[in-house]
C-alpha positions in Angstrom: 0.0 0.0 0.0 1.6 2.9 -0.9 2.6 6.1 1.8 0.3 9.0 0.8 0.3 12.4 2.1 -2.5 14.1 4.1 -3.3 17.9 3.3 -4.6 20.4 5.6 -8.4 20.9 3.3 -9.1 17.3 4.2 -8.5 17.9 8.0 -10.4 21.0 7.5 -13.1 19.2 5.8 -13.5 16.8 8.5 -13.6 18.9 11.6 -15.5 21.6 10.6 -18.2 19.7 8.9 -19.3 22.1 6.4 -19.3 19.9 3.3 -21.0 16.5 5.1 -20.1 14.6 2.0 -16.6 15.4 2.3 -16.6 15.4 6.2 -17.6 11.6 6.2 -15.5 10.8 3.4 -12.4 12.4 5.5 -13.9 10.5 8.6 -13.4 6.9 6.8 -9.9 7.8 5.5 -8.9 8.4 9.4 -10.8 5.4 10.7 -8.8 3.5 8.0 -5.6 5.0 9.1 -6.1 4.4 12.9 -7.0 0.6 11.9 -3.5 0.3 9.8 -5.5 -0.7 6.8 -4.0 2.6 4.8 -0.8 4.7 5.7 -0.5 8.3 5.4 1.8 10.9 6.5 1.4 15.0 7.1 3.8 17.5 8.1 3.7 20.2 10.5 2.7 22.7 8.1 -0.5 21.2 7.8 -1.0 21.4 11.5 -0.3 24.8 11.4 -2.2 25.2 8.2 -5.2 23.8 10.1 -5.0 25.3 13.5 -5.0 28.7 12.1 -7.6 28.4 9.5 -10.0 27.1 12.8 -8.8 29.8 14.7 -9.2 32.6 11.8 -12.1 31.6 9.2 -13.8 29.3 11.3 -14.0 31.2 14.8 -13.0 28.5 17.0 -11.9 28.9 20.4 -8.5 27.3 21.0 -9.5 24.5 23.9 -11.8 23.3 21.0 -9.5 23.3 18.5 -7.0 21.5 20.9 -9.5 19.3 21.7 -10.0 18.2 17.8 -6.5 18.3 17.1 -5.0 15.8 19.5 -6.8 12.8 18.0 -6.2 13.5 14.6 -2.0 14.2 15.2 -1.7 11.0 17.5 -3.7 8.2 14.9 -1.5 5.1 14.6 -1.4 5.8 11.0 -0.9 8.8 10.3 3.0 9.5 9.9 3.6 13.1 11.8 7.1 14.1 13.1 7.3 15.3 16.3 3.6 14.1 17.8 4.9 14.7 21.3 5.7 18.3 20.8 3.0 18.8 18.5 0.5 17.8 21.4 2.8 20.2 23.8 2.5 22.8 21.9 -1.7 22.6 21.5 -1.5 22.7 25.6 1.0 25.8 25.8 -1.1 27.5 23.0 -4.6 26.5 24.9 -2.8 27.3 28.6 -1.0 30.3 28.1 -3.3 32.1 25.2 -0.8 32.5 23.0 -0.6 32.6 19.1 0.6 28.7 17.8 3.6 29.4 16.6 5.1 31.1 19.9 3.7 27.9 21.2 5.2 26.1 19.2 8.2 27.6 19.5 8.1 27.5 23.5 7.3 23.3 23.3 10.2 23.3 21.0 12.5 25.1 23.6 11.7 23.2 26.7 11.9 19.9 24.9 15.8 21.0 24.3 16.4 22.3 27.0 16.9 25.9 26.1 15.3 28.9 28.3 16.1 31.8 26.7 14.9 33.6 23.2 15.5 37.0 21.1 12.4 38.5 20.9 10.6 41.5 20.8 7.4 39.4 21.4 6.0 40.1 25.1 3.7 36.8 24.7 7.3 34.8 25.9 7.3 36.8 29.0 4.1 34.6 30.0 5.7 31.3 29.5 7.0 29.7 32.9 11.3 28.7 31.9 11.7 31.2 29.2 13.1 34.3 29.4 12.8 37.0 26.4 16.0 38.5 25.6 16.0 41.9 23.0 18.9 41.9 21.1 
């Protein structure tokens, strides 16, 4: 069975529903995924790709979009890099109300290690470990 790749419309298409066709056709491609009887793979593009479309077009508060996210990035079949920080990053952007790529960007620092960041962003000042630095 060959490795395809998974775009952010289909994701899109599922969770918000608003083609029903397309949402239940999106819904048997991840059951088959989670069962292993079809492999795919996505990239974190398409996570961001998705999380701000919800946010922006679609009006979704961010616990809900966490809380559609998390299934979809952690299927057995679905190829993702980086699930663990992805998930992180969904509870830093939910738990500290902050745009998901400074989440992102905060997961990514504590899973190295690293506390400090050049930034003019005040956001980081929120984040518990990491301190903002201006150059």
């Amino acid at each position: 069975m060959p490795l395809r790749v998974l775009d952010t419309n289909l994701l899109v298409r599922y969770l918000t529903r608003d083609d029903q066709e397309k949402a239940e056709r999106a819904l048997a491609l991840l059951q088959r995924l989670e069962r292993g009887e079809e492999r795919a793979r996505s990239t974190v593009i398409v996570v961001f790709e998705t999380v701000y479309t919800l946010q922006r077009y679609y009006k979704l508060p961010k616990p809900r979009i966490r809380e559609l996210l998390v299934p979809i990035i952690t299927l057995r079949g679905l190829q993702l890099p980086n699930k663990g920080l992805l998930v992180r990053t969904l509870d830093v952007y939910v738990g500290e109300n902050i745009s998901f790529a400074d989440a992102y960007h905060a997961a990514d620092m504590a899973a190295r290690g690293e506390t400090e960041i050049y930034s003019w962003d005040t956001d980081f000042d929120r984040i518990p470990g990491i301190t903002r630095v201006e150059p």
